[in-house]
C-alpha positions as a printed NumPy array, in Angstrom:
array([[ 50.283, 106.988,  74.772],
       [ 52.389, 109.568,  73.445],
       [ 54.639, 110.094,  76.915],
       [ 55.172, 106.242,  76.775],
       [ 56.35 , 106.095,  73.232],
       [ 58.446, 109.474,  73.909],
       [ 60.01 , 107.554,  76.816],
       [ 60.726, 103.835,  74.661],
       [ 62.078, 106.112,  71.976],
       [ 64.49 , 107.544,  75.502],
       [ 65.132, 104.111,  76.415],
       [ 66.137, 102.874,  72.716],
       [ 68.211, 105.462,  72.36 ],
       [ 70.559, 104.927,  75.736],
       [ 70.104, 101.347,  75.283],
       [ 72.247, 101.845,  71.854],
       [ 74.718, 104.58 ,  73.168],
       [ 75.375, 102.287,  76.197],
       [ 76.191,  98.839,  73.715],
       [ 78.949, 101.344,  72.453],
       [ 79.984, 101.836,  75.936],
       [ 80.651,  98.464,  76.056],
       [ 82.08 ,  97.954,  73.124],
       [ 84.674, 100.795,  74.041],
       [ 85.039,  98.882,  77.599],
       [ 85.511,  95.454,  75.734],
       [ 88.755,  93.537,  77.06 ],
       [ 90.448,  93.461,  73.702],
       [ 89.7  ,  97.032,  72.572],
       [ 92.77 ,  99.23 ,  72.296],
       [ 93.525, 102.507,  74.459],
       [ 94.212, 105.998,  72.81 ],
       [ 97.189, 107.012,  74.852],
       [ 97.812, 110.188,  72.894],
       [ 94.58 , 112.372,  73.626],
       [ 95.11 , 115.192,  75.601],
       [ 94.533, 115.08 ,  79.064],
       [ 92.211, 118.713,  79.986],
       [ 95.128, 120.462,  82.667],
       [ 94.695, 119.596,  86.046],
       [ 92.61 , 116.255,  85.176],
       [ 90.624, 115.56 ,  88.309],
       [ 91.108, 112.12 ,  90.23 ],
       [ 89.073, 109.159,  87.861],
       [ 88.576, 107.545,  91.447],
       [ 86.472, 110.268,  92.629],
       [ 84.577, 110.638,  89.105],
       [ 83.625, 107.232,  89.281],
       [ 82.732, 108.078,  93.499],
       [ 80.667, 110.703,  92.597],
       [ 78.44 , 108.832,  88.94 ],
       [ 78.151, 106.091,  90.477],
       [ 76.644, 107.833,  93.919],
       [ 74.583, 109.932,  91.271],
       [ 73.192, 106.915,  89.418],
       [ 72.171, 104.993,  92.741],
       [ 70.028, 107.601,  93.236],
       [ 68.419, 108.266,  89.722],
       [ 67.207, 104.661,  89.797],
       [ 65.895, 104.396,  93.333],
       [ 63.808, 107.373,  91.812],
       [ 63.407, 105.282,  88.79 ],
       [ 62.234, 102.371,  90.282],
       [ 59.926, 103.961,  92.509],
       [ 58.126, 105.353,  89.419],
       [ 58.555, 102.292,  87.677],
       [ 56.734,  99.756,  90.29 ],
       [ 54.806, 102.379,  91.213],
       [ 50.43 , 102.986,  90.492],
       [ 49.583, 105.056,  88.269],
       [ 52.362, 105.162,  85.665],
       [ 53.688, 108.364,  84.515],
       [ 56.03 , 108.265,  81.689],
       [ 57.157, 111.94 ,  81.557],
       [ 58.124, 111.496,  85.414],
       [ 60.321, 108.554,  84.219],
       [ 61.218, 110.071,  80.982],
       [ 62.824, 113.194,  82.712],
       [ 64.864, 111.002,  85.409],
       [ 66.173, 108.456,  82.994],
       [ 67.829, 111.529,  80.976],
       [ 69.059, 112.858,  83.975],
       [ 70.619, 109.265,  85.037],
       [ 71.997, 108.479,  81.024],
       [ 73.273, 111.683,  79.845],
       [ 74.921, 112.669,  82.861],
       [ 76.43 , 109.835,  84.713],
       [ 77.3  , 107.497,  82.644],
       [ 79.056, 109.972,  80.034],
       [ 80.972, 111.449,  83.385],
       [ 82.333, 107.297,  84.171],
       [ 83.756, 107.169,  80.754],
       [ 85.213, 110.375,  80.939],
       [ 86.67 , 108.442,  84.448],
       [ 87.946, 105.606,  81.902],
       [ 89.676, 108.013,  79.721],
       [ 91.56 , 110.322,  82.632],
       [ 92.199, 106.571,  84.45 ],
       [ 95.264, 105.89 ,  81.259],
       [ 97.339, 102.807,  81.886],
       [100.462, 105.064,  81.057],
       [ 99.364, 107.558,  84.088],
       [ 97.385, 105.542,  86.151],
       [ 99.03 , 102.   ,  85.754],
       [ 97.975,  98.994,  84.176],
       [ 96.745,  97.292,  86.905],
       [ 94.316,  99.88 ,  88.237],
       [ 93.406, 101.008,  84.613],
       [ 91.924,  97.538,  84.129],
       [ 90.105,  97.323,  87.685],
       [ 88.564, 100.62 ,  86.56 ],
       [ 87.391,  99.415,  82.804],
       [ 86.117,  95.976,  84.75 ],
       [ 84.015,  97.923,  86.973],
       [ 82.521, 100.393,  85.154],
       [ 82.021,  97.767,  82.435],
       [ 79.88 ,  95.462,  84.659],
       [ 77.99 ,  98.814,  85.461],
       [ 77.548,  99.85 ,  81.327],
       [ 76.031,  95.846,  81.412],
       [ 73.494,  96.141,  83.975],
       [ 72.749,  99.747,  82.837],
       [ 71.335,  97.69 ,  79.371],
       [ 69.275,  94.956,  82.131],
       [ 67.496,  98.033,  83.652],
       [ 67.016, 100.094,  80.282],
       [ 65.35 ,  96.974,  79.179],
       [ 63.092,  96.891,  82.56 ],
       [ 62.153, 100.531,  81.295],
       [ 61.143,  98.997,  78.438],
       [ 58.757,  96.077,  79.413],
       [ 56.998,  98.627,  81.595],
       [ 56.674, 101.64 ,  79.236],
       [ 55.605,  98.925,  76.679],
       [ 53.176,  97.184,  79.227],
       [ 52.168,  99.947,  81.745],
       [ 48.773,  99.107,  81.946],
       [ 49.183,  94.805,  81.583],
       [ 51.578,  93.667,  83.913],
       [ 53.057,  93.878,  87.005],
       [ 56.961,  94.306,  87.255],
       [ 57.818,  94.998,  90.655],
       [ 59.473,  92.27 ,  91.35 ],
       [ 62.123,  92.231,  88.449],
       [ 62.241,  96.004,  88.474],
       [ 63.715,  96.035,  92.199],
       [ 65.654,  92.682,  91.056],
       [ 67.246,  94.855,  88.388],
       [ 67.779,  97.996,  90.036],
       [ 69.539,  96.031,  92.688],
       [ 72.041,  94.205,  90.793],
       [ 73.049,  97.855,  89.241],
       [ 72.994,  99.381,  92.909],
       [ 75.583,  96.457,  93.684],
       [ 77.969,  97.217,  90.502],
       [ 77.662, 101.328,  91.347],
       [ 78.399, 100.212,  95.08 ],
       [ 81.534,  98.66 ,  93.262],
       [ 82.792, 102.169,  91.881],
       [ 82.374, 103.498,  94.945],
       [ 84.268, 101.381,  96.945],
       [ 87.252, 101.395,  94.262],
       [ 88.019, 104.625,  95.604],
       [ 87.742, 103.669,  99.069],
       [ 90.179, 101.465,  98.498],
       [ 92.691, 102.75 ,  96.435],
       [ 95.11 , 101.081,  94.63 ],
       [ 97.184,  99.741,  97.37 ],
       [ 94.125,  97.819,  98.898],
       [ 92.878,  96.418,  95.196],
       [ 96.486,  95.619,  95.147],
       [ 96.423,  93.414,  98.189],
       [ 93.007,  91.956,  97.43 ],
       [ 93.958,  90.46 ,  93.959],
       [ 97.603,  88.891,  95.671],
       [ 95.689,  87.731,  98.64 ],
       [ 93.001,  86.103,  95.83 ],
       [ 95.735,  84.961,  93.658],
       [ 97.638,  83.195,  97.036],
       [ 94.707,  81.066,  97.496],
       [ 94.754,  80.102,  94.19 ],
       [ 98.16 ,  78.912,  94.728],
       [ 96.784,  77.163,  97.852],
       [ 94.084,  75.156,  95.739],
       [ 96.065,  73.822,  93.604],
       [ 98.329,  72.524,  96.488],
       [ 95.225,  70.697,  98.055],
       [ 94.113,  69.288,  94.865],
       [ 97.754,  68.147,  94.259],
       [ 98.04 ,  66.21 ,  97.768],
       [ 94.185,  64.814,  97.493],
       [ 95.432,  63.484,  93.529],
       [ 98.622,  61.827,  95.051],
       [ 96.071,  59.725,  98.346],
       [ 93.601,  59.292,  95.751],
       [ 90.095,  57.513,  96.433],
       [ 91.765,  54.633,  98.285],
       [ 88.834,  52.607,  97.044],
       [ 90.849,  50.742,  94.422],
       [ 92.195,  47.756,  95.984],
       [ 88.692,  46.62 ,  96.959],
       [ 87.514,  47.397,  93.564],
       [ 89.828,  44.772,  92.513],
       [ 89.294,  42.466,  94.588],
       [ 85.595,  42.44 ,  93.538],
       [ 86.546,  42.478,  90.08 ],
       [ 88.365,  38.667,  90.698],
       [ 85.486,  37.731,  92.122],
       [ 83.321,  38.37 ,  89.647],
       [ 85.602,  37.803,  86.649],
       [ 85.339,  33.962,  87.838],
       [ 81.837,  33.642,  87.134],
       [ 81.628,  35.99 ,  83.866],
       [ 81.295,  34.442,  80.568],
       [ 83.979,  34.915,  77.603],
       [ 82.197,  37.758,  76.112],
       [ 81.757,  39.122,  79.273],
       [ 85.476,  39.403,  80.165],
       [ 86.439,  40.862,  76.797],
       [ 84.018,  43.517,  77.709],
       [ 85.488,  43.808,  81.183],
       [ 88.841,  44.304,  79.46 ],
       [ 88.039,  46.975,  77.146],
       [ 86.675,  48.51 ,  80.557],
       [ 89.585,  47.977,  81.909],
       [ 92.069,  49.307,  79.461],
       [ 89.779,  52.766,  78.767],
       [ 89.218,  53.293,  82.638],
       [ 93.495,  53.166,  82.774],
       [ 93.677,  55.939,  80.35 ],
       [ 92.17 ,  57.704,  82.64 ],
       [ 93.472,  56.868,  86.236],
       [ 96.26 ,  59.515,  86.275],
       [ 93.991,  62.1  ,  86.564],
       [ 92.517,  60.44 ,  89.763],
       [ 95.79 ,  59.765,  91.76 ],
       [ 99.177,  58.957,  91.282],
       [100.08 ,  56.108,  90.386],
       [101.761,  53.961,  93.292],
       [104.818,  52.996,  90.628],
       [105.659,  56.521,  90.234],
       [108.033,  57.313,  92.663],
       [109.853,  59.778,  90.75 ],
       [106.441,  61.747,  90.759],
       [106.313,  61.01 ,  93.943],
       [109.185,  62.63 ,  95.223],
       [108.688,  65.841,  92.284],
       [105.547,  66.129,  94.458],
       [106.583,  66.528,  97.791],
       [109.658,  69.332,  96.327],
       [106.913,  70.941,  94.451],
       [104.722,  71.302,  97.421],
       [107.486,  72.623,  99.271],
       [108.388,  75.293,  96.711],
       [104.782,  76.465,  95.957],
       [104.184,  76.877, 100.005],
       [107.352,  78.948,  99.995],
       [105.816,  80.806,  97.444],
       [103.143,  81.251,  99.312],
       [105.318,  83.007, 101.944],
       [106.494,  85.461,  99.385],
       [102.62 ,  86.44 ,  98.588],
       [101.906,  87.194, 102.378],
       [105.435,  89.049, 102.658],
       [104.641,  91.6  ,  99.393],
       [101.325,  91.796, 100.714],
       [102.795,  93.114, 104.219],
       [106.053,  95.059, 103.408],
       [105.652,  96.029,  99.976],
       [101.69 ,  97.136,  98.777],
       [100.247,  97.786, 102.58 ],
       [102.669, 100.795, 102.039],
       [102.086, 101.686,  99.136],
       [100.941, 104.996,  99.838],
       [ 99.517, 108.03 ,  97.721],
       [102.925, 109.763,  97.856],
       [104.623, 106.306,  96.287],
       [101.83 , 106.257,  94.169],
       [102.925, 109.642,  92.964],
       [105.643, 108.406,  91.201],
       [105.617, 106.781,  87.932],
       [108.828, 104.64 ,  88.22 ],
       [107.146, 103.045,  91.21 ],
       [103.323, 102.823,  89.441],
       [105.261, 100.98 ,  86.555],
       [107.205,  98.64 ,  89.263],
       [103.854,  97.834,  90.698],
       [102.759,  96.795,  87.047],
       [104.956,  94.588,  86.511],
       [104.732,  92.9  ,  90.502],
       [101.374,  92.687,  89.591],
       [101.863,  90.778,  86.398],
       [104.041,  88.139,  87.537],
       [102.234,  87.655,  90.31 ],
       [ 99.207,  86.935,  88.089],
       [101.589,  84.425,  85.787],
       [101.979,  82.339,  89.295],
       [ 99.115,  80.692,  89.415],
       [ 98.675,  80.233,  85.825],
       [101.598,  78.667,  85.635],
       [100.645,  76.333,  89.298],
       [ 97.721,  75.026,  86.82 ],
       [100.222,  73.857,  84.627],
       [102.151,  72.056,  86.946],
       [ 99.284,  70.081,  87.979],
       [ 98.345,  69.614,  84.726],
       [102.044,  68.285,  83.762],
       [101.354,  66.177,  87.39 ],
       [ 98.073,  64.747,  85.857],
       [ 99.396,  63.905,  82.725],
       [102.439,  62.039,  84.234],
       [104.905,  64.367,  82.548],
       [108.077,  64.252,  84.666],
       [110.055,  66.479,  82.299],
       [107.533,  68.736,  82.119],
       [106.809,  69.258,  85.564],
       [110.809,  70.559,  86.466],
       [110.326,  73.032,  83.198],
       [107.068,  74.349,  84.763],
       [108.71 ,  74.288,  88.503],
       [111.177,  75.992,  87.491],
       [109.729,  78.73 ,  85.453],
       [107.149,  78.967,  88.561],
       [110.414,  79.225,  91.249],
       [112.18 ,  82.209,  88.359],
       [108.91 ,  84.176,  88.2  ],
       [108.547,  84.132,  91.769],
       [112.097,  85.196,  92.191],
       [112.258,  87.733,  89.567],
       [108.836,  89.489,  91.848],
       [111.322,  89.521,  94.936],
       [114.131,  90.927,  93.474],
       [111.998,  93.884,  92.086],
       [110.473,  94.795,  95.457],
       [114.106,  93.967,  97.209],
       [114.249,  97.289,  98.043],
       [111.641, 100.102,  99.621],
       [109.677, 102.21 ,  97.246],
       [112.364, 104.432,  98.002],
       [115.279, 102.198,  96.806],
       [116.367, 101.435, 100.026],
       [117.34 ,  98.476, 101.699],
       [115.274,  97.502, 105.391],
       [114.496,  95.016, 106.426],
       [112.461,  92.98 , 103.967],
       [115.923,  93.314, 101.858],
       [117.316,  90.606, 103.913],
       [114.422,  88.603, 103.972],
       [114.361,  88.414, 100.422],
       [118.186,  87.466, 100.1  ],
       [117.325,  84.869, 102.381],
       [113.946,  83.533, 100.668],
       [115.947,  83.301,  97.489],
       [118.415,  81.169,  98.245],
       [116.255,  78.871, 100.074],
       [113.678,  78.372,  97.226],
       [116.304,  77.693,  94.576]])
């Protein structure tokens, strides 16, 4: 009794220092660029390689005791400390060296993500630890033990691909994920301009019936009527709206274009983005800011169809626009090479520009 209150006082314990964790991880919470970096930091990547590796194995262990006949608490009591106060420590210490004024921006938060949905699943399994050290002798936890320990086997395997990757191919994940955002909202736009096509015949039964309804009965068809209209805009366009119309088709053209320029950066620009061009910081700032705007995009693409929805004419050329400047203004900071020099993606650019404006 006393090894399985020796190992909930453990499990209380991590379970608290791993909410701070999180709490340090949390989107919002600020970054301390001014501590001092140890000399000759080692590569966060391979930290977070190397914990995460570590921690897969200190739970298969774990979860082999836990499921396990008979219990043995000082087994799992020795493990778990072994697993807490070694790798996760070492992944925040990844965090820290990973600085968004070294590192980037963009990989900085791919890091905190990660490790964060690692720190979460940490508290799911510390909380398995729990039931069973509480219940060792009453119930049988196999089955949500492994379904815990394999959710946090699929956020270590996470780490460990990060640096497998790099931060070229995270780069050309999230634009090749952020291009089929793009290409949603296209495909909703053309399905909300042939709408249901079910509308006409709606009518027509409506005449029919109206002829046989009573007084009281039309009023209420009316009110129907009059609240389903407030609503029909964001079910198609309406057939009366040519200027829409003819916004849609340009803005269809312009957002496929933009599509272009996705697949373009994704070839020329961060498939090369090498270690060496990583090396720099004017180029690790550059991809920042690539990065951002190419986030905006989409955001901005939701707006348009929102403006579309809404039956804003006026608002859908702002929005075009600002979507057609951002894209530019990505193009014209990746004219050149990493090494500021023109090839042949220059052109290409030069080109795309004055075509899409």
């Amino acid at each position: 009794m006393a090894a399985s209150q020796t190992l909930i006082d453990l499990a209380q314990t991590q379970r608290a220092l791993v909410a701070q964790y999180l709490a340090t991880l949390a989107p919002n919470a600020s970054i301390d660029s001014s501590t001092q970096l140890p000399p000759n930091p080692p590569n966060p990547l391979h930290v977070l390689r190397d914990s995460a590796t570590l921690l897969k194995a200190h739970t298969t262990k774990l979860a082999l005791l836990l499921i396990n006949k008979p219990f043995t608490p000082t087994a799992v009591n020795s493990v778990l400390r072994d697993a807490t106060q070694t790798c996760l420590p070492a992944m925040m210490s990844a965090v820290e060296l990973c600085r968004p004024d070294i590192w980037g921006v963009f990989l900085h938060h791919q890091v905190v993500a990660k490790v964060r949905t690692v720190m979460r699943e940490m508290v799911s399994f510390l909380e398995e630890v729990l039931d069973v050290a509480r219940e060792e002798n009453e119930s049988n936890h196999s089955k949500s033990t492994l379904a815990s320990t394999g959710v946090l086997w699929e956020a270590c395997d996470a780490l460990i691909l990060l640096e497998k990757t790099g931060i070229a191919g995270l780069a050309v994940l999230k634009a090749q994920e952020l291009r089929d955002t793009i290409n949603d909202a296209i495909e909703e736009l053309k399905e909300w301009e042939e709408g249901d096509g079910d509308d006409d015949d709606e009518e027509d039964d409506d005449d029919e019936d109206d002829a046989d309804s009573t007084s009281e009965d039309q009023h209420e068809r009316d009110d129907q009527d009059e609240f389903d209209d407030m609503f029909s805009a964001a079910n198609k366009l309406p057939k009366d709206r040519l200027d829409l119309k003819e916004r849609l088709q340009t803005a269809a053209d312009k957002l496929k274009k933009i599509q272009f320029l996705y697949a373009a950066i994704t070839k020329r620009r961060l498939k090369t983005f090498t270690p060496d061009v990583a090396s720099k910081k004017v180029n690790i700032l550059t991809l920042d800011k690539l990065m951002h705007l190419l986030k905006e995009l989409p955001e901005s693409v939701d707006d348009l169809a929102n403006a579309f929805y809404e039956l804003d004419a006026d608002q859908v050329d702002t929005i075009l626009n600002t979507c057609i400047d951002n894209a530019c203004s990505a193009a014209d900071l990746l004219k050149t090479d990493w090494n500021d020099k023109d090839d042949e993606f220059t052109a290409w650019v030069t080109k795309w520009t004055s075509v899409v404006r």
